[in-house]
C-alpha positions in Angstrom: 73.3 132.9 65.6 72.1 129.7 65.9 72.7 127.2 62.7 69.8 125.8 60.4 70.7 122.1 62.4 70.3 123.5 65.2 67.0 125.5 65.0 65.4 123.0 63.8 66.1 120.6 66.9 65.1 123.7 69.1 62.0 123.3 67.3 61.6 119.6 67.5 62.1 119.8 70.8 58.2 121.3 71.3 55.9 118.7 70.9 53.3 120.5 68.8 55.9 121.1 65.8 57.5 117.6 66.1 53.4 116.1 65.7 53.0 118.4 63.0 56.5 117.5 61.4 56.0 113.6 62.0 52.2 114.1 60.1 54.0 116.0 56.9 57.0 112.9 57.1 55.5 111.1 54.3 54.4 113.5 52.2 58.1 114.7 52.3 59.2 110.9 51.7 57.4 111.3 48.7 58.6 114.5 47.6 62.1 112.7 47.9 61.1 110.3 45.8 60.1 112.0 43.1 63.1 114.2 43.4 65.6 111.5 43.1 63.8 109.8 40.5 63.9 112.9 38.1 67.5 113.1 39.0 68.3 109.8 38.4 66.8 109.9 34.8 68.8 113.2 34.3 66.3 114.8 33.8 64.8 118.6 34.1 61.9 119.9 35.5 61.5 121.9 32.6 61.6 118.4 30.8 59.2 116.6 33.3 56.7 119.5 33.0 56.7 119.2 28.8 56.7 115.4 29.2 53.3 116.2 31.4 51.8 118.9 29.9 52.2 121.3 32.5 55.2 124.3 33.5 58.7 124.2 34.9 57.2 126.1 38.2 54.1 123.7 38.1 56.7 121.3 39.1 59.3 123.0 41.5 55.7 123.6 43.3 55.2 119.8 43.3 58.8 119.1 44.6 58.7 121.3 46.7 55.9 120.7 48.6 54.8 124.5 48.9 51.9 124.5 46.6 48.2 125.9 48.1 46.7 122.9 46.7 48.1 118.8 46.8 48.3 117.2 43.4 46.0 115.2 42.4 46.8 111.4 42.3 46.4 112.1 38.3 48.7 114.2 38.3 51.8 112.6 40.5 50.7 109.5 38.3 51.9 111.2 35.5 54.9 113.0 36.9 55.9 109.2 37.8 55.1 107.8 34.1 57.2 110.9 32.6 60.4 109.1 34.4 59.6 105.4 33.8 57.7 104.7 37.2 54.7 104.1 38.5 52.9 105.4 41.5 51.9 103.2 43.8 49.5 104.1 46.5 48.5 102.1 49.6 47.2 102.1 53.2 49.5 100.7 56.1 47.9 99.8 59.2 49.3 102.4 62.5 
């Protein structure tokens, strides 16, 4: 049985999921951020959700990046302001 490490090098190894990894990279970056921010603050997500009007699963969704729909800039605005940040948005030339 091959380990989680080592699967997912297998599968980095095919060009077509290594493109389609490399295209999700920032939106997981992101994710990070927002993860380590919350944690930082010491914070919950049942507390984050209550802080932005929405549910605890609202934001594991968010976190985790396994929603059907992205968040709207609204919203990760506000998920940001309920730990004492501000988003911050902005186009970088390839």
């Amino acid at each position: 049985m091959l380990t989680h490490e080592q699967l997912r090098a297998k599968a980095l190894g095919r060009k077509s999921v290594k493109t389609e990894f490399d295209k999700a990279a920032a939106e997981f970056q992101l994710l990070d951020q927002f993860l380590e921010a919350r944690t930082r603050k010491g914070l919950t997500q049942a507390q984050v959700a209550e802080r932005i009007g929405t549910t605890q699963s609202a934001v594991a969704r968010l976190e985790s990046g396994t929603g059907r729909h992205s968040p709207s800039l609204s919203t990760l605005s506000r998920y940001a302001q309920a730990l004492g940040c501000r988003l911050e948005v902005r186009l970088i030339p390839n």
